[in-house]
C-alpha positions, 0 to 999 in steps of 0.5 A: 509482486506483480508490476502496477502503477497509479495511473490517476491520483488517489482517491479522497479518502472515505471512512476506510482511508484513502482508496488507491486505483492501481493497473497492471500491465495488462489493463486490469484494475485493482483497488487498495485501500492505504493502510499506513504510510511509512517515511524512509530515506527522505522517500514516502512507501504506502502499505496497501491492502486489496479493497473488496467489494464483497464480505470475503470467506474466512479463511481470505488473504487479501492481497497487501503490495508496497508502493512507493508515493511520488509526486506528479507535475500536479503535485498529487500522489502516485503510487509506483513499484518500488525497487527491490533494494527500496522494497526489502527497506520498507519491510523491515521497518514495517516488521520493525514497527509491528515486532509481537514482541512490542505489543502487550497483551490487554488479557 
């Protein structure tokens, strides 16, 4: 995962979820939409799916980042990166909650 940072708070959300604004280090913009937030260690972790503007191909991955939520000195949420330790955390309790074996298939 490439460094990027929040560098305003998220946006309101809209009928997707709440859009999150991210930079990288050298200025480019990105746009996530916030999938699901998961509580760990009394810390809150955004998973955060790349928002396209256009219908994608096929066979597109978009890109999904980790982001840890902090409060700024207005009290609104920033997403940064988290560490390593705090990132292998977060996705093993992602894997944990979306296990295939916990999902019952309809058919």
């Amino acid at each position: 995962m490439s460094k990027k940072k929040n560098e305003q708070p998220a946006a309101p959300a809209d009928e997707q979820g709440t859009l999150v604004e991210m930079t990288d280090d050298e200025g480019n913009v990105y746009l996530y939409t916030e999938e699901i937030i998961i509580p760990l260690d009394g810390e809150r972790y955004a998973i955060l799916v790349e928002a396209l503007e256009e219908e994608p191909d096929e066979d597109y991955e978009p890109e999904v980042i980790i982001a840890k939520i902090v409060l700024d000195e207005d009290g609104e949420d920033l997403y940064i990166e988290p560490t390593d330790e705090e990132f292998e955390k977060v996705q093993a309790a992602y894997d944990d909650l979306f296990d295939e074996d916990d999902f019952v298939d309809a058919k």
